[in-house]
mmCIF file as gemmi writes it, N, C-alpha and C atoms, coordinates in Angstrom:
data_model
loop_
_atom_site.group_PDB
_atom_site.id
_atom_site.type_symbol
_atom_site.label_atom_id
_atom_site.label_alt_id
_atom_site.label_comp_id
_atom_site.label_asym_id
_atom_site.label_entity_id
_atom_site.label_seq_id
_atom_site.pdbx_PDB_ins_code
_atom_site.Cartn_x
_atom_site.Cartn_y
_atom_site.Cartn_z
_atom_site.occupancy
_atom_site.B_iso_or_equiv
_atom_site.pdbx_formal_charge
_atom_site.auth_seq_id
_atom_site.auth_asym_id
_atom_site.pdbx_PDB_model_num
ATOM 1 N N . UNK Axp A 1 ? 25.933 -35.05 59.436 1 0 ? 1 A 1
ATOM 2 C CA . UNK Axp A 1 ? 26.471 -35.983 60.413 1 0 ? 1 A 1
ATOM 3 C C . UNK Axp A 1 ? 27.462 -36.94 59.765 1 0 ? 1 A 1
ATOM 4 N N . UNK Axp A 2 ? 27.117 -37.507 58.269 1 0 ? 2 A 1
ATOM 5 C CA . UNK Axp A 2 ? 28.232 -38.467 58.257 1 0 ? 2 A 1
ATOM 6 C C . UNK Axp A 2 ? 29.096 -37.661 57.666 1 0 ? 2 A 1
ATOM 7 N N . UNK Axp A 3 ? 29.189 -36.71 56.907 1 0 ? 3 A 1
ATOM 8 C CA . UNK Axp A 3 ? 30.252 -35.907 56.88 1 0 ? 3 A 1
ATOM 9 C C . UNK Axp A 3 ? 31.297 -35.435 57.699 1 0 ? 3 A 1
ATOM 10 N N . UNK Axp A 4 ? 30.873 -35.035 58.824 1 0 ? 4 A 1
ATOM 11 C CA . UNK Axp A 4 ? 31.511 -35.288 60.295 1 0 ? 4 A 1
ATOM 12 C C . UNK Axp A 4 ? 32.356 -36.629 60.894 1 0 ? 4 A 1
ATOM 13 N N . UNK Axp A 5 ? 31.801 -37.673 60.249 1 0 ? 5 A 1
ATOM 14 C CA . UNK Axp A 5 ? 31.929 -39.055 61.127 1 0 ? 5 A 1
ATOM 15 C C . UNK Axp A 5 ? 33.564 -39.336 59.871 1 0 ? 5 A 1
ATOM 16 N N . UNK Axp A 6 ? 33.267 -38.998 58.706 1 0 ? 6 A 1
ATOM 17 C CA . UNK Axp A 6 ? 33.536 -39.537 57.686 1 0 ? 6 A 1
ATOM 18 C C . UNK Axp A 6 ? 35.28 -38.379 58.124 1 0 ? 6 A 1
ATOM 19 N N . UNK Axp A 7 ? 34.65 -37.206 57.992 1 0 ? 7 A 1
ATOM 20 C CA . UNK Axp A 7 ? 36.307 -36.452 58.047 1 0 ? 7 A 1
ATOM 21 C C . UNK Axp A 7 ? 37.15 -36.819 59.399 1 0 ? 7 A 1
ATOM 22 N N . UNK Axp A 8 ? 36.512 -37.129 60.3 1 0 ? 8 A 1
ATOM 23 C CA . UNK Axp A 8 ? 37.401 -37.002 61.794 1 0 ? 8 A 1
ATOM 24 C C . UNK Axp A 8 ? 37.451 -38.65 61.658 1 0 ? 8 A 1
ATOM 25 N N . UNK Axp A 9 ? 37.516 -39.714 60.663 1 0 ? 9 A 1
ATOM 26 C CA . UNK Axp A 9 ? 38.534 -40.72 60.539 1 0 ? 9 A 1
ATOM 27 C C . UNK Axp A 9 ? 39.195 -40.338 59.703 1 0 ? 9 A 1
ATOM 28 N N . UNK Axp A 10 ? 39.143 -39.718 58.256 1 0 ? 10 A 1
ATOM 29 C CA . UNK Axp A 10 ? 40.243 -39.604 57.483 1 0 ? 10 A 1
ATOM 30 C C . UNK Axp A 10 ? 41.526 -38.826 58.153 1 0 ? 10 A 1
ATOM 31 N N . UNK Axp A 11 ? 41.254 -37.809 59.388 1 0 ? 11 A 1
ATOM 32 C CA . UNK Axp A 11 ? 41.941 -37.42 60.065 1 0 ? 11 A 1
ATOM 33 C C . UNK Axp A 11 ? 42.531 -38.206 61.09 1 0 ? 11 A 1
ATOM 34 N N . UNK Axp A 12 ? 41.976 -39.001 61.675 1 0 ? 12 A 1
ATOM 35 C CA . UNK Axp A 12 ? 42.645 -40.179 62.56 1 0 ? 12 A 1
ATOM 36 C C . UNK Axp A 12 ? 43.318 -41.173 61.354 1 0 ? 12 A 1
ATOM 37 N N . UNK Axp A 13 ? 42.605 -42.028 60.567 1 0 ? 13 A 1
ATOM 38 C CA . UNK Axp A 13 ? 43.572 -42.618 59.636 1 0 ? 13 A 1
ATOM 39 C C . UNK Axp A 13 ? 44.567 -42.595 59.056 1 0 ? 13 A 1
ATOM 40 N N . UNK Axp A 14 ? 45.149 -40.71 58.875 1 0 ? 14 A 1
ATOM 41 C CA . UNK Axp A 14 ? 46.25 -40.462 58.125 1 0 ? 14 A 1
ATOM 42 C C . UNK Axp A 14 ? 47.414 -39.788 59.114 1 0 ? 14 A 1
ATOM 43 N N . UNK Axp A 15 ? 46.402 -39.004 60.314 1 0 ? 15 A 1
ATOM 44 C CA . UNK Axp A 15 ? 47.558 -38.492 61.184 1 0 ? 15 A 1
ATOM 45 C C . UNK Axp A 15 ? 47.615 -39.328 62.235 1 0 ? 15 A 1
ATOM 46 N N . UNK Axp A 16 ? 46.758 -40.129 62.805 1 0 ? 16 A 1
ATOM 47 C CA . UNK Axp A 16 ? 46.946 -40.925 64.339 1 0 ? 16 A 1
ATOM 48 C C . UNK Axp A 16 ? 47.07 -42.145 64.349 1 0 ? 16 A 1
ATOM 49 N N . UNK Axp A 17 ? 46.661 -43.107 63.23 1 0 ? 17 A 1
ATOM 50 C CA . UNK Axp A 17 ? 46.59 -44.26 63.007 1 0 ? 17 A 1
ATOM 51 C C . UNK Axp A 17 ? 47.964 -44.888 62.689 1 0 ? 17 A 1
ATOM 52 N N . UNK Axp A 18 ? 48.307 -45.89 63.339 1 0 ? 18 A 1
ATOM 53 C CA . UNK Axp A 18 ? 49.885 -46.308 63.561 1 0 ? 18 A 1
ATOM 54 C C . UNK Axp A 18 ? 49.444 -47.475 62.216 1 0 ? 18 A 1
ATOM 55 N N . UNK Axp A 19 ? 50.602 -47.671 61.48 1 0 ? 19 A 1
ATOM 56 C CA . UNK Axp A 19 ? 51.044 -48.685 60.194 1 0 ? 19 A 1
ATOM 57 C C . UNK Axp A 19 ? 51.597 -49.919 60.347 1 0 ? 19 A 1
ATOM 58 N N . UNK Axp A 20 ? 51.659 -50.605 60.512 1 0 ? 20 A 1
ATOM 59 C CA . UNK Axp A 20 ? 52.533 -51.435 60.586 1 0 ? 20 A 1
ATOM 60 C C . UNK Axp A 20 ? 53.61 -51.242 59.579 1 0 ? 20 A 1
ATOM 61 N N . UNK Axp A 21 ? 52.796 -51.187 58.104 1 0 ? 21 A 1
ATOM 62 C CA . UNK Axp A 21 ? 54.024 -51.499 57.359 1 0 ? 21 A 1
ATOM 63 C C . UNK Axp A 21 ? 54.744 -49.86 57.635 1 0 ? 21 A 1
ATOM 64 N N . UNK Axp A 22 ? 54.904 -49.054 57.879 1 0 ? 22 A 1
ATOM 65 C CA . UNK Axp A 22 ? 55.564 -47.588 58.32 1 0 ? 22 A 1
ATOM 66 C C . UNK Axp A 22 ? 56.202 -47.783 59.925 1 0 ? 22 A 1
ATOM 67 N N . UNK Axp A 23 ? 56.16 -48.862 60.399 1 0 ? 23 A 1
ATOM 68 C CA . UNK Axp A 23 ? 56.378 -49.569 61.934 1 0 ? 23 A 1
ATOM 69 C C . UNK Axp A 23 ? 56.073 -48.427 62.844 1 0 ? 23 A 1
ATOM 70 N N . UNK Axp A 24 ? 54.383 -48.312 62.558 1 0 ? 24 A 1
ATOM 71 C CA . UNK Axp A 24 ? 53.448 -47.788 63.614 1 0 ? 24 A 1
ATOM 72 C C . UNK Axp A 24 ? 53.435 -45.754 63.514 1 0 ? 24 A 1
ATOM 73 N N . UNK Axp A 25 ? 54.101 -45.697 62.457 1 0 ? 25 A 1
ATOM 74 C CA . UNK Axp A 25 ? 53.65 -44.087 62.219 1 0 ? 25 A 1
ATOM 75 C C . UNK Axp A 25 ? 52.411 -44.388 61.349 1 0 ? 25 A 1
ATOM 76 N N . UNK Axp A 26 ? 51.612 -43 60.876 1 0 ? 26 A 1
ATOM 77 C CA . UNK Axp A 26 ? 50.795 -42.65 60.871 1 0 ? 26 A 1
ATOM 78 C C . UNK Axp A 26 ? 51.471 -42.043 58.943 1 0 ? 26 A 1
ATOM 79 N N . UNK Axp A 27 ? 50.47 -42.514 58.294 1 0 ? 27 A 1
ATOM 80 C CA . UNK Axp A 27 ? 50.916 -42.047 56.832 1 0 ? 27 A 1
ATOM 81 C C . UNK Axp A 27 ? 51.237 -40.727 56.255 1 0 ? 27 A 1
ATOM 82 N N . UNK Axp A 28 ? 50.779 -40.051 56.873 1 0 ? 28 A 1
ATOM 83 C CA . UNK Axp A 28 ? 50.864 -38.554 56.954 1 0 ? 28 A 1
ATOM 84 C C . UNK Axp A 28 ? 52.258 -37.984 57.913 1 0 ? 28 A 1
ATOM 85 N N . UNK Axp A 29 ? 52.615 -38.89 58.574 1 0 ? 29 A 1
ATOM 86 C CA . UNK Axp A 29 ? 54.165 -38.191 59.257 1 0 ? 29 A 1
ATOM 87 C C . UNK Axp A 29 ? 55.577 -37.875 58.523 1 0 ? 29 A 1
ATOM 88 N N . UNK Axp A 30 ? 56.301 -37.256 59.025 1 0 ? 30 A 1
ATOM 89 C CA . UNK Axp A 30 ? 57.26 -36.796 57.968 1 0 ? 30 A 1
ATOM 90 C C . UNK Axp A 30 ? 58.547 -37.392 59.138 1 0 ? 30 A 1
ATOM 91 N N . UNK Axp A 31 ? 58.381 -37.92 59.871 1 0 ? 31 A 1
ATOM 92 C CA . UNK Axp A 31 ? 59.696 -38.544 60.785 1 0 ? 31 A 1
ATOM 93 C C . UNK Axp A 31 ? 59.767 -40.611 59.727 1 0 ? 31 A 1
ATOM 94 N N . UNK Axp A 32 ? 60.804 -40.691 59.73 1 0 ? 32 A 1
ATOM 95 C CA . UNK Axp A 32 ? 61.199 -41.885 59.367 1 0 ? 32 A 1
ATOM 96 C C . UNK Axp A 32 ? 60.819 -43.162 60.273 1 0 ? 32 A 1
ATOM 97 N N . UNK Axp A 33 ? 60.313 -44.089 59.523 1 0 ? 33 A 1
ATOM 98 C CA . UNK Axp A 33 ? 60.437 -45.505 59.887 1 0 ? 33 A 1
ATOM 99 C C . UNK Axp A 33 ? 61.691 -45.497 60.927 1 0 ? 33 A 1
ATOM 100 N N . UNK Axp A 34 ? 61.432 -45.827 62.057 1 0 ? 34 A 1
ATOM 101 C CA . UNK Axp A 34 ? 62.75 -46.849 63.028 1 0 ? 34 A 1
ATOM 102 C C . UNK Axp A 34 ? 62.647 -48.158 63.209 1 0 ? 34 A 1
ATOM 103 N N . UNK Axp A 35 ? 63.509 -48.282 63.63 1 0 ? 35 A 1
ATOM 104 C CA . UNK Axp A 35 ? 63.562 -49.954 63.847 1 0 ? 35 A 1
ATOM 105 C C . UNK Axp A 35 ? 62.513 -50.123 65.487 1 0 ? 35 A 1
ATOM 106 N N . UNK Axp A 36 ? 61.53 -51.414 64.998 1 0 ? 36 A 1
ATOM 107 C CA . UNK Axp A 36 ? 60.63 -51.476 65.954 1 0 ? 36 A 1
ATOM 108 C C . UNK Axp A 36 ? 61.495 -52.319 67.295 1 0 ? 36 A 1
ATOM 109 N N . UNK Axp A 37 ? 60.738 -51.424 68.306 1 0 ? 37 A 1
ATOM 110 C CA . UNK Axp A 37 ? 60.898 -52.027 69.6 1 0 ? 37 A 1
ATOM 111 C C . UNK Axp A 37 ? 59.92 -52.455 70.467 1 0 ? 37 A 1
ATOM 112 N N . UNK Axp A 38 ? 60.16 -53.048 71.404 1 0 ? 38 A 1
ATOM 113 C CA . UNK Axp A 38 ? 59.069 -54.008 71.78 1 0 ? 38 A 1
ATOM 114 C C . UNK Axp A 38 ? 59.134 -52.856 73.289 1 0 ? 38 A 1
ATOM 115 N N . UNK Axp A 39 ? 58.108 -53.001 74.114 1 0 ? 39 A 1
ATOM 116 C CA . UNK Axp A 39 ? 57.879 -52.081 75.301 1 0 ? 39 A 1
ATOM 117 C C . UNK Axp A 39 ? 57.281 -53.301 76.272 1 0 ? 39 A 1
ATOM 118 N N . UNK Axp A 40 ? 57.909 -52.933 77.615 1 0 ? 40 A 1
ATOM 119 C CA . UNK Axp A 40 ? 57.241 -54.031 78.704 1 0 ? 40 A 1
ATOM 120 C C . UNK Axp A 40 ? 55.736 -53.365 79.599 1 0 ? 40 A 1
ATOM 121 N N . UNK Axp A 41 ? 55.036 -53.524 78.722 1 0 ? 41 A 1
ATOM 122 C CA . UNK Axp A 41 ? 53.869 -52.534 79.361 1 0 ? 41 A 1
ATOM 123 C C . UNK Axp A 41 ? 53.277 -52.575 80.756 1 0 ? 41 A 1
ATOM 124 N N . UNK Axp A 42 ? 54.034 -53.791 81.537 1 0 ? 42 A 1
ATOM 125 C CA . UNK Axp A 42 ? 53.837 -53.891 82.937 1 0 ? 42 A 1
ATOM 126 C C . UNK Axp A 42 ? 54.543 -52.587 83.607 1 0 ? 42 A 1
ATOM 127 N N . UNK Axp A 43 ? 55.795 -52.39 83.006 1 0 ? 43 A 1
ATOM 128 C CA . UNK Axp A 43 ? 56.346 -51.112 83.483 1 0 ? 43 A 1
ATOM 129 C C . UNK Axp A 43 ? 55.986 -49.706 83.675 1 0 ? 43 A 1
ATOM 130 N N . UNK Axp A 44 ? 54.938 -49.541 82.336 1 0 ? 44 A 1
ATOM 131 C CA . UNK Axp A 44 ? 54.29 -48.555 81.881 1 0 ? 44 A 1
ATOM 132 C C . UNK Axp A 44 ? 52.946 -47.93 82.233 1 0 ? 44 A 1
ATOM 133 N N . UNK Axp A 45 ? 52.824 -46.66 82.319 1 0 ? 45 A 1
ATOM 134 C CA . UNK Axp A 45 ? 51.106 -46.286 82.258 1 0 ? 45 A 1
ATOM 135 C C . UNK Axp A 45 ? 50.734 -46.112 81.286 1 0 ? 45 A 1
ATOM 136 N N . UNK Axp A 46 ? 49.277 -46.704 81.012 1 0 ? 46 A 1
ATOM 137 C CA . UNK Axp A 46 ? 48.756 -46.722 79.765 1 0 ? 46 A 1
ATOM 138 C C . UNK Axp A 46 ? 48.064 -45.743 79.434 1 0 ? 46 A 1
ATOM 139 N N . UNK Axp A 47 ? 48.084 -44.416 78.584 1 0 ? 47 A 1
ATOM 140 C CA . UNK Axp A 47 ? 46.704 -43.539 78.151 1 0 ? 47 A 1
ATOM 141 C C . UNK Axp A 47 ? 45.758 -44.256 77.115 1 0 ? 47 A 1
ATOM 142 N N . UNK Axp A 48 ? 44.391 -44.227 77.422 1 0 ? 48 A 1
ATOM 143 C CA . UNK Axp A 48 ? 43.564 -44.527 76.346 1 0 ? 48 A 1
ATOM 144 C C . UNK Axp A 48 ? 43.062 -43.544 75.912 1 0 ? 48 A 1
ATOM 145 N N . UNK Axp A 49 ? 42.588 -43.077 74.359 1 0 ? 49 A 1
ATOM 146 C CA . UNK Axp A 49 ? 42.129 -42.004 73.889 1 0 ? 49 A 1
ATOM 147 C C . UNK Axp A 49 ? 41.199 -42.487 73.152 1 0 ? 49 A 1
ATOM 148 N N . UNK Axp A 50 ? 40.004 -42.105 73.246 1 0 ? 50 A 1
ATOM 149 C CA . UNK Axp A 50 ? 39.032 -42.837 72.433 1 0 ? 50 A 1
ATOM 150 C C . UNK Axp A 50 ? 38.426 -41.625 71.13 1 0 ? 50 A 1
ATOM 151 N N . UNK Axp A 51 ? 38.032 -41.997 69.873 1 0 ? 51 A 1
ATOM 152 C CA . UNK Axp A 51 ? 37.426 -41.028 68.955 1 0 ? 51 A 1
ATOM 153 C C . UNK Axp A 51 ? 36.296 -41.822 68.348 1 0 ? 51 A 1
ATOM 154 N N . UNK Axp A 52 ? 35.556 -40.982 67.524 1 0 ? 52 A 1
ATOM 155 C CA . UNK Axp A 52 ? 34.186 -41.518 67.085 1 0 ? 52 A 1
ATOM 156 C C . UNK Axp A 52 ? 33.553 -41.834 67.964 1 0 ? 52 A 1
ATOM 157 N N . UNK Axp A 53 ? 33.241 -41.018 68.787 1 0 ? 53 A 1
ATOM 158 C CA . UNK Axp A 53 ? 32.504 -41.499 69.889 1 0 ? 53 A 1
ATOM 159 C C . UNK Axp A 53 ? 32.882 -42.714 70.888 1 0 ? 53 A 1
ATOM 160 N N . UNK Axp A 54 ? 33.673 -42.976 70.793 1 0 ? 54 A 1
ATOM 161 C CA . UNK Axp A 54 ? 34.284 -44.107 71.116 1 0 ? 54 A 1
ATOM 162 C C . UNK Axp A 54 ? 34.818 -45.583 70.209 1 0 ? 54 A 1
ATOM 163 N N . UNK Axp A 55 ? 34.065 -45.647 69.448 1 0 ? 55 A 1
ATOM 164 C CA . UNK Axp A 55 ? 34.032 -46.467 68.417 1 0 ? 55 A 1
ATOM 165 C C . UNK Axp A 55 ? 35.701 -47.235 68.163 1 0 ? 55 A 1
ATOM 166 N N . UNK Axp A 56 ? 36.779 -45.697 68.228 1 0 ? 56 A 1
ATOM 167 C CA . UNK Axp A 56 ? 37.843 -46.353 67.864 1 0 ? 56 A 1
ATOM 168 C C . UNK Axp A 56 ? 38.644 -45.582 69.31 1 0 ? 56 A 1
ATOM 169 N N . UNK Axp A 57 ? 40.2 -46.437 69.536 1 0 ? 57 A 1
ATOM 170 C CA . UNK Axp A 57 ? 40.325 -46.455 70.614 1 0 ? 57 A 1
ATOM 171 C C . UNK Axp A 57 ? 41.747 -46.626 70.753 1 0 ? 57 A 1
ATOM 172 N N . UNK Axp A 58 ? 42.846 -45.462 71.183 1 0 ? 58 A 1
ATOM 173 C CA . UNK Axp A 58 ? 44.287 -45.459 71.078 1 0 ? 58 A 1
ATOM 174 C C . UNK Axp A 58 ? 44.877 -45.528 71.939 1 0 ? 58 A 1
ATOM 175 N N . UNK Axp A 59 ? 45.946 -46.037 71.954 1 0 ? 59 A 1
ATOM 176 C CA . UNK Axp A 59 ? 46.692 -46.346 73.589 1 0 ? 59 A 1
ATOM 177 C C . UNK Axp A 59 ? 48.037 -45.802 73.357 1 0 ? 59 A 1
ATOM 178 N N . UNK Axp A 60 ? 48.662 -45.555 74.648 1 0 ? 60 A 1
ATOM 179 C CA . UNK Axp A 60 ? 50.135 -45.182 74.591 1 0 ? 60 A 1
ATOM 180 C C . UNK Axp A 60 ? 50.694 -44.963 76.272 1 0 ? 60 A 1
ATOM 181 N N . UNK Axp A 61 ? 51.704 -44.738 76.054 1 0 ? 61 A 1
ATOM 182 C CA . UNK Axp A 61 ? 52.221 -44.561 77.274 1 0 ? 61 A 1
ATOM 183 C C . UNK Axp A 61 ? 51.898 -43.082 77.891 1 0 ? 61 A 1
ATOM 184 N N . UNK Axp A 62 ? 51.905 -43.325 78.783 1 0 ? 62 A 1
ATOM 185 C CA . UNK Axp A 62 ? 51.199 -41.844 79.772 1 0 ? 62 A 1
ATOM 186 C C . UNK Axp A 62 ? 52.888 -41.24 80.331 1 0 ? 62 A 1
ATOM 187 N N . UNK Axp A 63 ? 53.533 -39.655 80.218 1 0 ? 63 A 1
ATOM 188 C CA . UNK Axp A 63 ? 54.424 -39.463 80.24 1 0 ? 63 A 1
ATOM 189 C C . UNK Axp A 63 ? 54.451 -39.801 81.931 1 0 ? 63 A 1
């Protein structure tokens, strides 16, 4: 079990987990840093994606 718990964050941490200092990629991506932009999320639909059982919890825009 924690072997389980333990790999499916190192997998969220390196591929899904946004950086700040990388301005919100994921350490493992091969697309470049852009210049950050700000989003009016009133405009927007929000997806939530939850992992670890819920524990941790990702948002984004819904196409």
């Amino acid at each position: 079990m924690r072997v389980k718990v333990l790999t499916e964050y190192i997998q969220h941490y390196n591929k899904h987990r946004p950086h700040q200092s990388r301005q919100h990629l994921p350490p493992d991506s091969s697309k470049s840093p852009a210049p950050a932009t700000v989003a009016d999320l009133q405009a927007h639909k929000i997806r939530r994606r939850s992992t670890l059982g819920g524990l941790i919890k990702e948002f984004q825009r819904a196409a």
